[in-house]
C-alpha positions as CSV (number, residue, x, y, z in Angstrom):
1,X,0.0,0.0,0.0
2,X,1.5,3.6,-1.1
3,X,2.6,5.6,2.0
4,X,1.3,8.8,2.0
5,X,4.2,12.1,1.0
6,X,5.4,13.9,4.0
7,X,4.6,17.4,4.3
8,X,7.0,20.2,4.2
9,X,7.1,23.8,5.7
10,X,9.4,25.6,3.6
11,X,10.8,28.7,4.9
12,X,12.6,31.3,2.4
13,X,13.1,31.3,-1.0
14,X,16.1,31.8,-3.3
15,X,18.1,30.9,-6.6
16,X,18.2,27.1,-4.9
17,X,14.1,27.1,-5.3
18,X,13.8,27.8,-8.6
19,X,16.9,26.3,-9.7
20,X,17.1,23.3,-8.0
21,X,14.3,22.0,-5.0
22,X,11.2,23.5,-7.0
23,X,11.8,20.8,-9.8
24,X,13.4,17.9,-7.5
25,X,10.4,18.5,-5.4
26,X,7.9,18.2,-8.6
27,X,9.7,14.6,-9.3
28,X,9.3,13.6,-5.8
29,X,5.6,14.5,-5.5
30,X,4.9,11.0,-4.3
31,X,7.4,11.4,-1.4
32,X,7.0,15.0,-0.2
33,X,4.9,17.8,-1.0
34,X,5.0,21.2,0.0
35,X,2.0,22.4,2.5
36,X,3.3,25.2,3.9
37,X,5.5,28.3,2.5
38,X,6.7,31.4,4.5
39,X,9.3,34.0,2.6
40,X,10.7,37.5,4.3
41,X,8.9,38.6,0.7
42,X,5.0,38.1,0.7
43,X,4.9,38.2,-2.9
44,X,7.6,35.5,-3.4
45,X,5.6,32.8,-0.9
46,X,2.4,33.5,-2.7
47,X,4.1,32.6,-5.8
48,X,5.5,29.6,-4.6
49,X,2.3,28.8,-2.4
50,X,0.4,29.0,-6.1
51,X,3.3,27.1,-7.8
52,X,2.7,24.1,-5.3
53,X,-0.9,24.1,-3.8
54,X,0.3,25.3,-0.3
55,X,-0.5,27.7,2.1
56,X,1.3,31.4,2.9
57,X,2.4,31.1,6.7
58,X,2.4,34.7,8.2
59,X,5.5,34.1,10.1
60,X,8.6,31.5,10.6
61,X,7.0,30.5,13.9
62,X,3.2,30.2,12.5
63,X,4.7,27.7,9.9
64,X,6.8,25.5,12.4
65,X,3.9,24.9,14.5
66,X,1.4,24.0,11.6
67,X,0.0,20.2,12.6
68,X,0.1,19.4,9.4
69,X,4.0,20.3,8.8
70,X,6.0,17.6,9.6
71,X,9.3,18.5,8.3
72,X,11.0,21.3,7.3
73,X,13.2,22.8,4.5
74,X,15.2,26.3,5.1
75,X,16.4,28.0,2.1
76,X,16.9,31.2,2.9
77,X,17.5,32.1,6.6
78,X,16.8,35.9,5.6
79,X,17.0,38.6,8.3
80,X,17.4,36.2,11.7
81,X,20.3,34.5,10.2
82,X,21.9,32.1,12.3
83,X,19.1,32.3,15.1
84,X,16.5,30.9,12.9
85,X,18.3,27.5,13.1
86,X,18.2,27.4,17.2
87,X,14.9,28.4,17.1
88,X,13.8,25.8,14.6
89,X,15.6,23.1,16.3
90,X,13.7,23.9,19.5
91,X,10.4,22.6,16.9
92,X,11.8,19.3,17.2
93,X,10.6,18.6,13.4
94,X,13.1,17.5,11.2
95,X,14.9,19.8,9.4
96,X,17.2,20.3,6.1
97,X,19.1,23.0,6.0
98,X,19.9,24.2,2.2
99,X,20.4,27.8,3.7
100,X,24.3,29.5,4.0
101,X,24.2,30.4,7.8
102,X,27.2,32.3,9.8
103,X,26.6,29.8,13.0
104,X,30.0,29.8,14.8
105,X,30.9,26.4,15.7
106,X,29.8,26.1,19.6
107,X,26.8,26.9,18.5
108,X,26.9,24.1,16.0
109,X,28.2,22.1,18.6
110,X,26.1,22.9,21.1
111,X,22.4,22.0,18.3
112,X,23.9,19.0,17.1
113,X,24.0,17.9,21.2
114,X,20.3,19.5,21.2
115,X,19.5,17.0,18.3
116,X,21.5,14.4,19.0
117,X,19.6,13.9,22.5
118,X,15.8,14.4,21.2
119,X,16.9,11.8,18.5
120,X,16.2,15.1,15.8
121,X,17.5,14.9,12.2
122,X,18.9,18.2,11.5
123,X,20.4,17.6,8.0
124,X,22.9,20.0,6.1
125,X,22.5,20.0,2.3
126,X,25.9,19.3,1.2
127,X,24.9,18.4,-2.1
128,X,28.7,17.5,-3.7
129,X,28.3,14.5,-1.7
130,X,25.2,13.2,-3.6
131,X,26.2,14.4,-7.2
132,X,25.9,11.8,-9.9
133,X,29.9,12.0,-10.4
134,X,30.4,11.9,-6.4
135,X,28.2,8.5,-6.3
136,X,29.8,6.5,-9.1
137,X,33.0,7.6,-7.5
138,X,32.1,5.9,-4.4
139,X,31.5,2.9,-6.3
140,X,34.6,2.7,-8.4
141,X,36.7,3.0,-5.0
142,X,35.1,0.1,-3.3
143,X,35.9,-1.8,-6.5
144,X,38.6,-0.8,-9.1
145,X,40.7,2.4,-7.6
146,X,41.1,1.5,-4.0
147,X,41.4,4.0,-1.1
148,X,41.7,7.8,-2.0
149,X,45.4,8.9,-1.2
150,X,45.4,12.7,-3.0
151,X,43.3,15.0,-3.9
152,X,43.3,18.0,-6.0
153,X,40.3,20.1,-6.4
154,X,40.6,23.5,-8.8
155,X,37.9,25.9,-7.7
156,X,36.3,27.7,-10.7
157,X,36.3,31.2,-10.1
158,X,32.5,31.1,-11.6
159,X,31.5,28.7,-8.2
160,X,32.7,31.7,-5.5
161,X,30.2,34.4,-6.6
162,X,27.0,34.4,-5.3
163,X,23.9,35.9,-7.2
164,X,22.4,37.2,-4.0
165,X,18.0,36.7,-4.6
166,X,16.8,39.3,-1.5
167,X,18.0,42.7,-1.7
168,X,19.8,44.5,1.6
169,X,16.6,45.2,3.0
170,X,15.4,41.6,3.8
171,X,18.4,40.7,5.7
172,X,18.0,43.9,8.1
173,X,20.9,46.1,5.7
174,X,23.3,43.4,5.3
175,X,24.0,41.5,2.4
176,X,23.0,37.9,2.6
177,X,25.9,35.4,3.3
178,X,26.8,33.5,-0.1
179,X,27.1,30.1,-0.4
180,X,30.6,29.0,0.4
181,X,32.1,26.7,-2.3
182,X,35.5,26.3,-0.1
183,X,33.2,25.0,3.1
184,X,31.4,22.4,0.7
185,X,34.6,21.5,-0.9
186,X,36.2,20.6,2.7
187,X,33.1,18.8,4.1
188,X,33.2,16.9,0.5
189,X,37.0,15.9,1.3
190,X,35.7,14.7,4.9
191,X,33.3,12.4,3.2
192,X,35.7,11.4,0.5
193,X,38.7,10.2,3.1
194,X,36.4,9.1,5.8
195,X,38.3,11.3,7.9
196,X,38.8,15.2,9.8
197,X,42.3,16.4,8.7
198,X,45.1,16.3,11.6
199,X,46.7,19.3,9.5
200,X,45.2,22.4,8.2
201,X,47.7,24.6,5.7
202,X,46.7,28.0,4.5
203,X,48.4,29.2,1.2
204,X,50.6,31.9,1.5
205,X,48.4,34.1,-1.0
206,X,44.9,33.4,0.4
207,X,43.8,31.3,-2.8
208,X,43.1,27.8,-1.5
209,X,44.4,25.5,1.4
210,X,45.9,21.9,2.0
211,X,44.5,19.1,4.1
212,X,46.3,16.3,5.5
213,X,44.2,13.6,7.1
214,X,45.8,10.6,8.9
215,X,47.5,7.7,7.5
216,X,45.8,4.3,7.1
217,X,49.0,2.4,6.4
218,X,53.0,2.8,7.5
219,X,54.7,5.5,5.4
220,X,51.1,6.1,3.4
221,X,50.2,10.2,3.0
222,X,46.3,11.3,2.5
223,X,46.0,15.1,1.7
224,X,43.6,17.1,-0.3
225,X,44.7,20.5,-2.2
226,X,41.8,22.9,-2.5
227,X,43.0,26.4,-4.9
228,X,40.7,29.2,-6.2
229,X,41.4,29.4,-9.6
230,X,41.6,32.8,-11.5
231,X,40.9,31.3,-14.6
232,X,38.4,28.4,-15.1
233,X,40.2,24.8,-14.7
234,X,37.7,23.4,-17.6
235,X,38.1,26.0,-20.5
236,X,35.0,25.5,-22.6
237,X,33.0,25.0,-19.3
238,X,33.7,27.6,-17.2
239,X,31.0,26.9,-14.6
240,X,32.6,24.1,-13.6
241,X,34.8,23.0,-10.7
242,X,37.9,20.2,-11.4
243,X,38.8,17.4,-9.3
244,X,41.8,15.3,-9.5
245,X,42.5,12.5,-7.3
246,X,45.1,9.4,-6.6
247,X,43.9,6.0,-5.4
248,X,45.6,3.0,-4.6
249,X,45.0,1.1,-7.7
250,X,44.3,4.5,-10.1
251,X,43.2,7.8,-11.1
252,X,39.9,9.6,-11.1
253,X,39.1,13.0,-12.4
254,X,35.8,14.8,-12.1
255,X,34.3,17.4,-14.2
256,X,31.2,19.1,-12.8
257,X,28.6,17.0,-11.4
258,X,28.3,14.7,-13.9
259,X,31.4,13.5,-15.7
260,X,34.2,11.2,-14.5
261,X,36.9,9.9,-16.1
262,X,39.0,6.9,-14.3
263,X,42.0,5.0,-14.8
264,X,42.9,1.3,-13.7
265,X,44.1,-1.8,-15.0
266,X,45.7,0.4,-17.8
267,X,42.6,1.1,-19.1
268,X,40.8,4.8,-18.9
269,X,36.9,5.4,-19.6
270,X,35.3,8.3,-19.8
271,X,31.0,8.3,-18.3
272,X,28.5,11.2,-18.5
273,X,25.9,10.5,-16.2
274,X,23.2,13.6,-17.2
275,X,20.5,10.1,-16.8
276,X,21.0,9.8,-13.0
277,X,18.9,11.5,-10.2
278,X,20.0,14.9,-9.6
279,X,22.3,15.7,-6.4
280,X,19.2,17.8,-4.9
281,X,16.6,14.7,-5.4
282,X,19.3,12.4,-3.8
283,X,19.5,14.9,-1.0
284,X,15.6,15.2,-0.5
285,X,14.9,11.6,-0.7
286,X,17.6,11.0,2.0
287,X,15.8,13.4,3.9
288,X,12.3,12.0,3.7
289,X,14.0,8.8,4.4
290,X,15.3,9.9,7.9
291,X,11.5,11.5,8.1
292,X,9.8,8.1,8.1
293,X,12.2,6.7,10.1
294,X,15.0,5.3,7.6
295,X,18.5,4.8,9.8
296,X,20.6,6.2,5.9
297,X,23.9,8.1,7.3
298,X,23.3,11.8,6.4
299,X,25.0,15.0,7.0
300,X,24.9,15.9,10.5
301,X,25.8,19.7,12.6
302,X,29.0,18.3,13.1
303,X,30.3,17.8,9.9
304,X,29.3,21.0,9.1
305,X,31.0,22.6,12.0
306,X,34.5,20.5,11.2
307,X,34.1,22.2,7.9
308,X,33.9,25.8,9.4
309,X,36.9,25.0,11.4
310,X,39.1,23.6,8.7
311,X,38.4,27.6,7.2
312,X,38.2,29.3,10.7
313,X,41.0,32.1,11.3
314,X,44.1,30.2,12.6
């Protein structure tokens, strides 16, 4: 017997909506469905109330506490920044969080002890993790490349600007915090070696950092190599982000979310995987997952507060 979709309070809007969650959400209508929309903008949460059959909520707080909400999804934090999160997590609904906040990382610390003890799924969007490229990786290293040993990750310069959605005056005169490629990049290198780096390098220029993790083996050395490019690292697709990496039996290299090209056995092959499920509809069926009580690892507050201090001030 189908299981009825689990409703969602969504709570700001942005580039990500229309972009990215608006048509994930539209192939997952059998999974989750939208009830509830609140945005610092009336206009913008009556468009997207229209857009999905849901209600305007007049407030954050009047949207949390809908019965009928029984998750939520935070895309744009707007004014409250950071303090939106605590007071969410106080809701004790599940919660994906697909906004860029400026939480320090005792306050991470001290939600992800808040969740951790009322058994609440407060789930970071890292979406790098779940990109078609990122999940075939993880398949080729159980089976034909080994262990990751290096990593080199070229930064497009197109990835570090932001195209802010609100103006000024919906985050209280300040500019809204852009996403942060570097932060994503890190937590992506956390997933990919399994590991938090005992070493944290800052290049002497400010344009990218090195992370060594700990070795597995005698003599072995595990690092990833983050730069900020000033010119694109894939020329004719400029958009794009590069990553390089070493394994124990081969090579991988990455080319925007979809595209990987791998070496072993001496042989290379080259896969475009446009056919899979996008990283945003991997990262919103993980999260209806946790909803309805699936036990599938997902991003936690911690991970994302060992990213923020891989790139806090030394």
């Amino acid at each position: 017997m189908a299981t009825a979709p689990v409703n969602l309070g969504l709570i700001g809007l942005g580039p990500s909506w229309e972009s990215r969650f608006r048509p994930a959400l539209a192939k997952l209508a059998s999974k989750l469905r939208v009830v509830a929309v609140y945005d610092n903008v009336v206009s913008r949460a009556e468009q997207a109330a229209r857009e999905t059959g849901a209600r305007v909520a007049g407030g954050v707080a009047m949207l949390a506490d809908r019965a009928d909400v029984q998750a939520l999804l935070l895309l744009d934090a707007g004014w409250q920044g950071s303090a939106v999160l605590r007071f969410l997590s106080e809701r004790h609904k599940p919660l994906l969080l697909a906004a860029p906040l400026d939480a320090p990382p005792l306050e991470l610390q001290q939600l992800h002890e808040h969740a951790i003890s009322h058994g609440l799924t407060i789930m970071p969007a890292f979406p790098r993790r779940s990109t078609p490229a990122c999940n075939r990786l993880q398949e080729l290293l159980a089976t034909q490349l080994g262990r990751p040993l290096r990593a080199e990750i070229a930064i497009s310069p197109a990835s570090l600007h932001a195209v802010p959605f609100a103006t000024d005056a919906d985050f209280g005169g300040h500019a809204p915090p852009p996403p942060d490629p570097l932060l994503e990049w890190i937590d992506w290198c956390h997933y990919l070696f399994r590991a938090v780096p005992q070493q944290v390098t800052r290049r002497a220029d400010g344009q990218g950092l090195r992370l060594d993790f700990p070795p597995l083996a005698p003599n072995e050395t595990r690092f990833a190599e983050l730069s900020l490019c000033p010119t694109a690292p894939i020329a004719d697709q400029p958009t794009l982000d590069e990553v390089r990496l070493h394994c124990e039996r081969g090579d991988a290299r990455l080319l925007g979310p979809t595209a990987i090209e791998w070496t072993a056995n001496s042989s290379t092959l080259s896969e475009e995987l446009t056919a899979e499920r996008t990283e945003t509809e991997v990262l919103l069926d993980h999260f209806c997952r946790r909803v309805v009580g699936g036990l599938i690892p997902v991003p936690t507050l911690e991970d994302l507060r060992q990213a923020k201090l891989a790139i806090a001030p030394a």
